[in-house]
C-alpha positions in Angstrom: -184.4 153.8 13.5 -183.6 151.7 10.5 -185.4 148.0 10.0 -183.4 145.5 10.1 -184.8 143.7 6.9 -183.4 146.9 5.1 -180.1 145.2 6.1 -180.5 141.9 4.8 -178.5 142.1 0.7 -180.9 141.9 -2.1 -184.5 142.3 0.1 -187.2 143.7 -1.7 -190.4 144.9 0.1 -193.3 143.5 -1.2 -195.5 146.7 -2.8 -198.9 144.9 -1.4 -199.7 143.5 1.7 -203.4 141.9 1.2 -205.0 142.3 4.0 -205.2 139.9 6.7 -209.5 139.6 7.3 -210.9 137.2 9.9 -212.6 135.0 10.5 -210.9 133.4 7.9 -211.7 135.4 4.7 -207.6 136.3 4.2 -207.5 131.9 4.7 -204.8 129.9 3.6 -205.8 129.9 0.0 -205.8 133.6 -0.7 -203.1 134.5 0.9 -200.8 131.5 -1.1 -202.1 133.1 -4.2 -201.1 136.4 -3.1 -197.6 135.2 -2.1 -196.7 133.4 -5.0 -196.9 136.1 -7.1 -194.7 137.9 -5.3 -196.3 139.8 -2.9 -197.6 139.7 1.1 -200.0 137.2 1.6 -201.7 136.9 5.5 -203.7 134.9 6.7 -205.7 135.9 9.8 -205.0 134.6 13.0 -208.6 135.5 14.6 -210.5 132.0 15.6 -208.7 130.0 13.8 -208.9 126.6 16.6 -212.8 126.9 15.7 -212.4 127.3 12.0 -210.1 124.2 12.4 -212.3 122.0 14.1 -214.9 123.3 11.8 -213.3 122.2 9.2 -212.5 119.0 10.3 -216.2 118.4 11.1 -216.6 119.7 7.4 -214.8 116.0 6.2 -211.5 118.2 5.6 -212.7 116.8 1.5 -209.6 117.6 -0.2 -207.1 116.2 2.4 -205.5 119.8 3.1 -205.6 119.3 6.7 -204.6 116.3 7.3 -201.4 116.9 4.8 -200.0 119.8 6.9 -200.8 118.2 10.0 -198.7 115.7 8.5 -195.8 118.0 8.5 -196.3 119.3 11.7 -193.4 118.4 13.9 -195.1 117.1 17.2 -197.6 114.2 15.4 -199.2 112.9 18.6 -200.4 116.4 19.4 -202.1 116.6 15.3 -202.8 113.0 16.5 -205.4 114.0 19.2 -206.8 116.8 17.8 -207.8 114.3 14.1 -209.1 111.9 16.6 -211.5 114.3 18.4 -212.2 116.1 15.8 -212.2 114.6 12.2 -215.8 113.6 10.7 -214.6 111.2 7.9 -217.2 112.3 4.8 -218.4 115.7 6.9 -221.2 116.1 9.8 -224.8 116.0 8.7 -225.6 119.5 7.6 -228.7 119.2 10.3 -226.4 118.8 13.2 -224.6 122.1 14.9 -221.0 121.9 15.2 -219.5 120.4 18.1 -217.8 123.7 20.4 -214.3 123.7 21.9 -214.1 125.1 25.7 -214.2 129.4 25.9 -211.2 131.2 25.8 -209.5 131.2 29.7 -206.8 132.6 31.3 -205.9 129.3 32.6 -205.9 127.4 29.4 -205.7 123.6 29.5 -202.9 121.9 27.9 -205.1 121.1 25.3 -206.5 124.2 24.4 -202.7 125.8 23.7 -201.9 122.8 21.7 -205.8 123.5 19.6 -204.4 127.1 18.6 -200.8 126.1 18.4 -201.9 123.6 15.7 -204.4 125.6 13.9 -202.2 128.4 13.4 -199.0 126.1 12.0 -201.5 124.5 9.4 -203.0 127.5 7.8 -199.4 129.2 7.7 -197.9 126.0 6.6 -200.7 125.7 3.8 -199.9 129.6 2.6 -196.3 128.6 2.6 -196.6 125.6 0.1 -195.4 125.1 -3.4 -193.4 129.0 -3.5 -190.5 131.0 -1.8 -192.5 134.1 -1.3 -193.3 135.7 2.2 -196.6 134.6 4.5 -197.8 137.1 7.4 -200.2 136.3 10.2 -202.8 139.4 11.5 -203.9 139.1 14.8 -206.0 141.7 16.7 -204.9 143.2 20.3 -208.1 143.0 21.8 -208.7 139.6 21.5 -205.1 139.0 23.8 -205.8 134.6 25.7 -205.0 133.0 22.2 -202.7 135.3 21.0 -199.1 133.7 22.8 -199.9 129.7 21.3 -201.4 131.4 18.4 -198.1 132.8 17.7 -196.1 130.0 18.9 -197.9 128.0 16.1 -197.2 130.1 13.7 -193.5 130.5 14.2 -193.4 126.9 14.1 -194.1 126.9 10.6 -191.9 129.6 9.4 -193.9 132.5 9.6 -192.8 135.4 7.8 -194.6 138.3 9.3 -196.8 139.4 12.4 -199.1 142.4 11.8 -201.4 143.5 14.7 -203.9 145.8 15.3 -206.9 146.8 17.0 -205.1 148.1 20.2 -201.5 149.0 21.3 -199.4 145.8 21.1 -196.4 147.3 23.4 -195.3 143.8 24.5 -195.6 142.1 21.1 -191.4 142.1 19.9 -190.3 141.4 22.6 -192.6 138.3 23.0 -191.4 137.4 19.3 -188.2 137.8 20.1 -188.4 135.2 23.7 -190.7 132.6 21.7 -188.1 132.8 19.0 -185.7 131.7 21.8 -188.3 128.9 23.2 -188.2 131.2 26.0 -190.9 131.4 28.4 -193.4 134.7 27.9 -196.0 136.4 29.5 -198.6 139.3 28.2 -200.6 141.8 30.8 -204.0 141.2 30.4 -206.9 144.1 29.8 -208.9 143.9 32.8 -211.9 145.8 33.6 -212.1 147.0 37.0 -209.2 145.6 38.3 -207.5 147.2 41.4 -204.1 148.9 40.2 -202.2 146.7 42.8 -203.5 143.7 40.8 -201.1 142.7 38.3 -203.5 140.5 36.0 -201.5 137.9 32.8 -201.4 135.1 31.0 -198.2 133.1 30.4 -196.8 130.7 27.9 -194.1 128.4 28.0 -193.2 126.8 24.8 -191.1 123.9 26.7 -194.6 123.1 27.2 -195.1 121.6 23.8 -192.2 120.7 22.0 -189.1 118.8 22.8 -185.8 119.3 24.2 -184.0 118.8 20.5 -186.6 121.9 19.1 -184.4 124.5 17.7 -184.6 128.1 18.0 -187.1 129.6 15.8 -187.4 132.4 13.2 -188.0 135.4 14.8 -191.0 137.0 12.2 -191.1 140.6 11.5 -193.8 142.9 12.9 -195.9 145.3 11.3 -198.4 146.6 13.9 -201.2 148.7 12.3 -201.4 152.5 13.3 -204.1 155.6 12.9 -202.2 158.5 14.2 -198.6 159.5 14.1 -198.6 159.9 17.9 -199.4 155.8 17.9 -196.8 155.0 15.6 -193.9 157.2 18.2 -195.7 155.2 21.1 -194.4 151.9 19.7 -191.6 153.1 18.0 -190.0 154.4 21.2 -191.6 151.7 23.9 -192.8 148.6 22.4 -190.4 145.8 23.9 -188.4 144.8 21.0 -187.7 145.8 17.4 -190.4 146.9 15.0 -189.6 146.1 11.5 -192.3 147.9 9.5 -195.7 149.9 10.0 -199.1 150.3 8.2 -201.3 153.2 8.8 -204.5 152.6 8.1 -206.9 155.1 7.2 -211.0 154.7 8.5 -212.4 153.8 5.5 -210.7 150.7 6.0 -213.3 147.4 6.9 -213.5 145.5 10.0 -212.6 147.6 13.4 -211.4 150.9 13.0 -209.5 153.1 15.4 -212.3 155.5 17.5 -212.4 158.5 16.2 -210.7 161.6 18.6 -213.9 163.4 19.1 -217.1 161.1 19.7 -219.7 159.6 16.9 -217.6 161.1 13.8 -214.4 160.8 12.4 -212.8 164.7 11.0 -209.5 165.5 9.4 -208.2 165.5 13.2 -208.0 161.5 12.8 -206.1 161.2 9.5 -202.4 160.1 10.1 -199.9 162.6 8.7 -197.6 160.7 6.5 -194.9 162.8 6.4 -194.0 162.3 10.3 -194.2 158.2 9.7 -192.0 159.0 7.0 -190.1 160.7 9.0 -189.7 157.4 11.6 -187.3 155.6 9.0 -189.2 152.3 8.9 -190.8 150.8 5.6 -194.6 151.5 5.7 -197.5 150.6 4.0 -200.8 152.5 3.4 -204.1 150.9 4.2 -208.0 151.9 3.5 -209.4 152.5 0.2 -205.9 152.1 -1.0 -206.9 149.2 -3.6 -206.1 151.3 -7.0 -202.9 151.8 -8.8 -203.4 155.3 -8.4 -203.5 154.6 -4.5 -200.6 152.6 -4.4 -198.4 155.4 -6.8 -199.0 157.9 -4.2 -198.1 155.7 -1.3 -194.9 155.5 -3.3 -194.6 159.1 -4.0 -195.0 159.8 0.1 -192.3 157.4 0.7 -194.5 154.1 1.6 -193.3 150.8 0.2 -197.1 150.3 -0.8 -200.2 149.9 0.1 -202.3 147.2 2.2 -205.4 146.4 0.5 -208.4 144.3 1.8 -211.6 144.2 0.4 -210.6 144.0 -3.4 -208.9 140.5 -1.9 -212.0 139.9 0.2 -214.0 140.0 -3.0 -212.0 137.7 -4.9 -212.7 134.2 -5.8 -210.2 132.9 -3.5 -211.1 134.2 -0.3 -212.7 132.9 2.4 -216.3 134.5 1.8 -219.2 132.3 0.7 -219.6 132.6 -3.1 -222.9 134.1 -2.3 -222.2 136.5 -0.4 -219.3 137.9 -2.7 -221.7 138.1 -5.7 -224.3 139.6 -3.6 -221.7 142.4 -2.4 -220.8 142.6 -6.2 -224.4 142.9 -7.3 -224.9 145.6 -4.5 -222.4 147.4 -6.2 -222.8 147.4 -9.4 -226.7 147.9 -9.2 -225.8 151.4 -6.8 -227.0 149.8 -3.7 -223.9 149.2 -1.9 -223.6 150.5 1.5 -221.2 150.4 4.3 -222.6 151.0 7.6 -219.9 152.4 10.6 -221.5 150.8 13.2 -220.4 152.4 16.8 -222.4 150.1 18.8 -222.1 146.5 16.7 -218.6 145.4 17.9 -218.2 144.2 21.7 -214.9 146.0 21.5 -216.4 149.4 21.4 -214.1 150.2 18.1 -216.2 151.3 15.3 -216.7 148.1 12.8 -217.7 148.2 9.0 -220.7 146.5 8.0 -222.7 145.5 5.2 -225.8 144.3 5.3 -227.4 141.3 3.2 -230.5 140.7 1.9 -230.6 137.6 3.8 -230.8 139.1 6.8 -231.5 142.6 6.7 -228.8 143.4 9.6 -230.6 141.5 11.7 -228.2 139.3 14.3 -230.4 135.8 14.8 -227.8 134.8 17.7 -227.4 135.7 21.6 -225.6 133.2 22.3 -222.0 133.7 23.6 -220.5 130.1 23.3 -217.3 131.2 21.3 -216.0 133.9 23.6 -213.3 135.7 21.8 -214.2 139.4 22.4 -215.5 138.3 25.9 -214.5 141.3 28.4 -212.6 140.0 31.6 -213.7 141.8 34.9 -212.2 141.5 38.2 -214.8 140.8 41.0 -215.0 142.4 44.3 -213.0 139.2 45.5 -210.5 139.8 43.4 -210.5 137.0 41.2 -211.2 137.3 37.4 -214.7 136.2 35.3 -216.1 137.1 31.8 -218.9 138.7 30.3 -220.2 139.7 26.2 -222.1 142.7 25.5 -223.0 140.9 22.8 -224.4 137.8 24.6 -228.2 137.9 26.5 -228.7 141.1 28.8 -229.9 138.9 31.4 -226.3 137.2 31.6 -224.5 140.3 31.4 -226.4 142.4 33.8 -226.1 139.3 36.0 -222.7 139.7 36.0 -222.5 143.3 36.8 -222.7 144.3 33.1 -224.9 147.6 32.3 -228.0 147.4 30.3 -227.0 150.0 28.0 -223.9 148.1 27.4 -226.1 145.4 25.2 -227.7 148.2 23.0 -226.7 147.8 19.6 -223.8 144.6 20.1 -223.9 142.0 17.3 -222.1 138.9 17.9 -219.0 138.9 15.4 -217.9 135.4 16.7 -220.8 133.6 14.8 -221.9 136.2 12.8 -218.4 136.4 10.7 -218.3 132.6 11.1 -221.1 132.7 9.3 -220.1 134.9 6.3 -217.4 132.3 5.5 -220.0 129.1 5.3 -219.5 128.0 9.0 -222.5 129.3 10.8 -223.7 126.9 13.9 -227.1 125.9 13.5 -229.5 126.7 16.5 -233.2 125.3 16.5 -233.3 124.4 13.4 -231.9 128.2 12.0 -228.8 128.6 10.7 -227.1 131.8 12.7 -226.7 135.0 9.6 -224.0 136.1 8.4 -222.3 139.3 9.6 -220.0 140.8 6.6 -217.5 143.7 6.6 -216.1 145.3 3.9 -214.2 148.4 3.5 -215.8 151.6 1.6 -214.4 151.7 -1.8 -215.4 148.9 -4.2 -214.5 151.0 -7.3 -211.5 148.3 -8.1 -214.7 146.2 -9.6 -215.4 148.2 -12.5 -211.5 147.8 -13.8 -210.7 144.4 -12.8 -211.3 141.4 -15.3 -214.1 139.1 -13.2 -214.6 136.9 -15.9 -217.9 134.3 -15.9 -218.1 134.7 -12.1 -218.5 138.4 -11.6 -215.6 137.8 -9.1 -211.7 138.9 -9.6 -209.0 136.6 -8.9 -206.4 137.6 -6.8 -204.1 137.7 -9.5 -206.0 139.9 -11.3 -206.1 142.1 -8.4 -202.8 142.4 -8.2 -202.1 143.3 -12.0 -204.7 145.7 -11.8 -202.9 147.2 -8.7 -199.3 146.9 -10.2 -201.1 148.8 -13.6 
């Protein structure tokens, strides 16, 4: 099979795709930088409604906003969410942020137009002032925002869709409908559910925008593969085209795939190259991939390039708190950086990279599940569908037919990676801690210029990579 992009006269691949790191550490910002020098720049699509509203509860100080939601094509729907949520001058930094509703299968009105809106402004922002390309990363497992979420980011021209985190079958051919302003649906992941019950969520862009809207760019999608036998899966049975791929290795941060046997990953869960090569679509090498040495072998094994996250994570544009990215650099540089893979953290049950601060000692200060991405839906004896977090009070869970031993171990990304990028809710008078990820190699720090700050710029990432 042969991408289609390969057929468009004078493309050129991009040799980096900077990896696209929620909750909001790939933003807008970083991944504009990235792009207008030439290469992939993503933003991540994970909670962005609440980073939005966060934001505008912030003050929104430089007017960034406001100036895409000027742009936007639908202005009474920017309209009601500025009047909701816009703080003029910023909230009191004693007062918790004000929450949207929890994810739902039946999603008000409102709620589609939140993540619609969120996702066009930060694409929209990474698209400003260059011609270069802009990708969104969403994650499988987290499937009720992920039809508006996309929707919103078609609407502003996005570029490409990379995925991960599960198998997103379904995904093309949902691009390819919402590129038509065709109705679309996605089969939800429920646990327990009888196999007669056909459980989904459905989106109907006619919805939102107007009879005169014209059919949309249809993106390219990457999704994000461990195994060879993955990549075939999608290759052969996904619902629609697949442009690209990028095999990620497990030293890669954030979620990583489980490894084949339990509580250790062996050369059994490294991806052979040579039979993705062998698939004929442009691919791209991820995990501890950030060094020009990296990216020349990718080339030499027939890869475009190389994704690379955490040498972007660290730089002065992302979406980490300057603290916490001199902290990780001082860990580093002073031998005591470590990267923890946690088996029990994430309420996904993937393995998730973390680092822990001094701050907090790994120690998660909130309980409290009043974001709800990585809920789990559950059918009940009735038939009908409810939620539940591992990561939220046992009490709760267990009263919803959740197993003790299903809380041992959970932190609660929602807040904690909130958190990490200077939007932590404040509860009794605590501020909930951060929760950082990063991948395992950090080694791009001692050959990067970091200048008075300690901390690259993603430039300087990139001519270090391109070296």
């Amino acid at each position: 099979m042969v991408s289609q992009l390969d057929q468009t006269a004078g493309f050129s691949w991009p040799s980096i795709i900077q990896g696209g790191m929620g909750a909001a550490v790939s933003d807008w910002r970083l991944a504009r930088a990235v792009s207008s020098i030439g290469q992939l720049g993503v933003v991540s699509g994970t909670a962005l409604d609440t980073v939005l509203i966060r934001r505008l509860q912030d003050g929104d100080m430089d007017g960034s906003l406001r100036r895409a939601m000027d742009a936007f094509p639908y202005p009474e729907m920017a309209a009601r969410v500025v009047n909701e949520w816009y703080v003029p001058g910023g909230k009191s930094p004693e007062k918790p942020y004000g929450l949207k509703p929890l994810p739902r299968i039946d999603m008000s009105r409102s709620d589609e137009e939140l993540l619609i809106l969120a996702c066009f402004v930060e694409v929209h922002l990474a698209k400003e002032g260059h011609d270069g390309l802009v990708g969104i990363n969403l994650l499988e497992k987290i499937q009720l925002p992920t039809l508006p979420s996309l929707f919103g980011a078609m609407l502003a021209d996005v570029d490409v869709v990379i995925m991960g985190g599960g198998i997103p079958l379904a995904i093309p051919g949902v691009l390819d409908a919402l590129a038509d302003l065709r109705p679309v649906e996605l089969k939800l992941n429920v646990e327990g559910a009888d196999r007669a019950h056909a459980h989904k969520i459905e989106f109907h862009p006619g919805t939102h925008v107007s009879a005169s809207q014209q059919p949309l760019k249809r993106p390219y999608f990457f999704p994000v593969v461990s195994s060879e036998t993955l990549a075939k899966t999608l290759v052969r049975k996904s619902s629609g085209h697949i442009d690209g791929l990028i095999v990620e290795h497990h030293s890669a941060g954030g979620h990583n795939a489980p490894p084949r046997r339990d509580g250790a990953y062996s050369e059994r869960d490294i991806c052979s190259i040579e039979k993705i090569a062998a698939l004929s679509l442009p691919f791209w090498i991820a995990g501890s991939a950030g060094s020009p040495e990296r990216l020349k072998a990718a080339k030499d094994l027939g890869a475009q390039g190389v994704q690379v996250g955490s040498a972007f994570a660290c730089t002065e544009e992302s979406g980490i708190t300057f603290e916490i990215k001199q902290e990780i650099a001082e860990q580093y540089r002073s031998g005591k950086f470590e990267v923890i893979t946690d088996f029990r953290a994430s309420p996904t049950d993937y393995p998730f990279k973390r680092v822990d601060l001094k701050a907090n000692s790994g120690v998660d200060a909130c309980r409290t599940c009043d974001l709800g991405y990585l809920r789990h839906i559950y059918e009940k004896d009735d038939g009908s569908l409810a939620y539940r977090c591992p990561a939220a009070p046992k009490k709760a869970y267990m009263a919803r037919g959740g197993a003790p031993e299903d809380c041992e171990g959970r932190r609660c990304l929602c807040n904690g990676l909130l958190a990490t990028i200077g939007m932590g809710q404040k509860r009794r008078d605590r501020l909930v801690q951060p929760l950082v990820t990063m991948g395992e190699d950090l080694s791009f720090l001692d050959k990067v210029d970091c200048g008075e700050s300690g901390l690259p710029s993603a430039e300087g990432v990139i001519n270090y990579l391109l070296s």
